[in-house]
N, C-alpha and C positions, 0 to 999 in steps of 0.2 A: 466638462470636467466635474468629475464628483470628490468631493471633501470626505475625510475620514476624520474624526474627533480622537485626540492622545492628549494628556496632561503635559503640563508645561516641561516635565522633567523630561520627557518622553521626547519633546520638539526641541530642547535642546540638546539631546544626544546627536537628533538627527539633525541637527543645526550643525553643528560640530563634525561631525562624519561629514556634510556637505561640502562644508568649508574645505576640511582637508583633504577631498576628492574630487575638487572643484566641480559638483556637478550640484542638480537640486535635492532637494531634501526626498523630494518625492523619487527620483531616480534611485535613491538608497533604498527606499522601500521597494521600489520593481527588481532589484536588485540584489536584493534577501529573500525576497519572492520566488526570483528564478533560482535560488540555487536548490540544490538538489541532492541529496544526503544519499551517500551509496547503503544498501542493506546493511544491516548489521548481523555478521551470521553469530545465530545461538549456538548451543553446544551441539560438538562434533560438526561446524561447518553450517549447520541449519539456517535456513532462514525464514522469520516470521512471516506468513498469508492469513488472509481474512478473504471472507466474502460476504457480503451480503443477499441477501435472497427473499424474496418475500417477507423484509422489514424486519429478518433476522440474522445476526453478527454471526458469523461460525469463523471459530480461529483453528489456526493450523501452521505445520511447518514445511515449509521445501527443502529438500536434499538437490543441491545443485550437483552434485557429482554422478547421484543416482535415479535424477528425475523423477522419486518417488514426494508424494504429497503425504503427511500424515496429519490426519484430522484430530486436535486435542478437545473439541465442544462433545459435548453427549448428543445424540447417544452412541458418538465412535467412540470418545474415551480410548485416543490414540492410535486408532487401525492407519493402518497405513498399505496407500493405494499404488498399486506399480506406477501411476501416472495421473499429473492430473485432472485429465477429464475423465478420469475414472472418479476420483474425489468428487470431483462437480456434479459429475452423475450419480451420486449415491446424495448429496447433499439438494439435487434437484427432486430425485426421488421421493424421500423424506417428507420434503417439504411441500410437495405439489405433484402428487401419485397421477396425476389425469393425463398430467401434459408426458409428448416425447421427453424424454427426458437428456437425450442427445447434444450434448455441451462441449464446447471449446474451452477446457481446461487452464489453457495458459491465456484465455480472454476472460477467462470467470473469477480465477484468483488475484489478488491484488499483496501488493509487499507492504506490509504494515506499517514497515518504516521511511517508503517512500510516496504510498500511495499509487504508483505505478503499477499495473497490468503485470501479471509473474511471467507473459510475456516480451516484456521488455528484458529479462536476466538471459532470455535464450542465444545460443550460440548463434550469432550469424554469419 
């Protein structure tokens, strides 16, 4: 078992929440852990992606209605891409002209707000 260090206030909250969930202190914690915050869509429905790529943040939005990606980082400064491995290919591009550049789009983008793969939001 590994120990995590909270101040005292901190351990009586979750002293409290144990008590009245009858479980341990620690199962609160694995238990706030797991939950899972649905996206939160921006304006017009949008929803915030990122990726990372060669140790660099590129943000961006998804249109879940029109599975376009639109990239807000420079140097797209908002273009938007019919799709997005198209996105991921222009941002693999950029960033690393040598390699194929040939990317699974909905494996490359991530939901800002949940940290989940932007394919996780796809229809199944």
């Amino acid at each position: 078992m590994t120990n995590i260090e909270v101040s005292r206030d901190t351990y009586a909250r979750l002293s409290a929440i144990a008590t009245w969930e009858g479980i341990s202190a620690g199962e609160v914690v694995a238990r706030l852990l797991d939950r899972r915050p649905e996206p939160k869509p921006r304006e017009h429905g949008r929803i915030s992606v990122h990726a990372v790529y060669r140790q660099v943040r590129v943000e961006g939005t998804y249109d879940p209605n029109t599975h376009t990606v639109t990239i807000e980082s420079a140097p797209w400064n908002g273009e938007e891409f019919a799709k997005p491995s198209a996105a991921a290919i222009a941002v693999v591009t950029h960033y690393n002209p040598a390699r194929n550049a040939n990317t699974n789009g909905w494996r490359f983008w991530r939901v800002s707000d949940t940290g989940k793969l932007l394919d996780s939001l796809r229809d199944t």
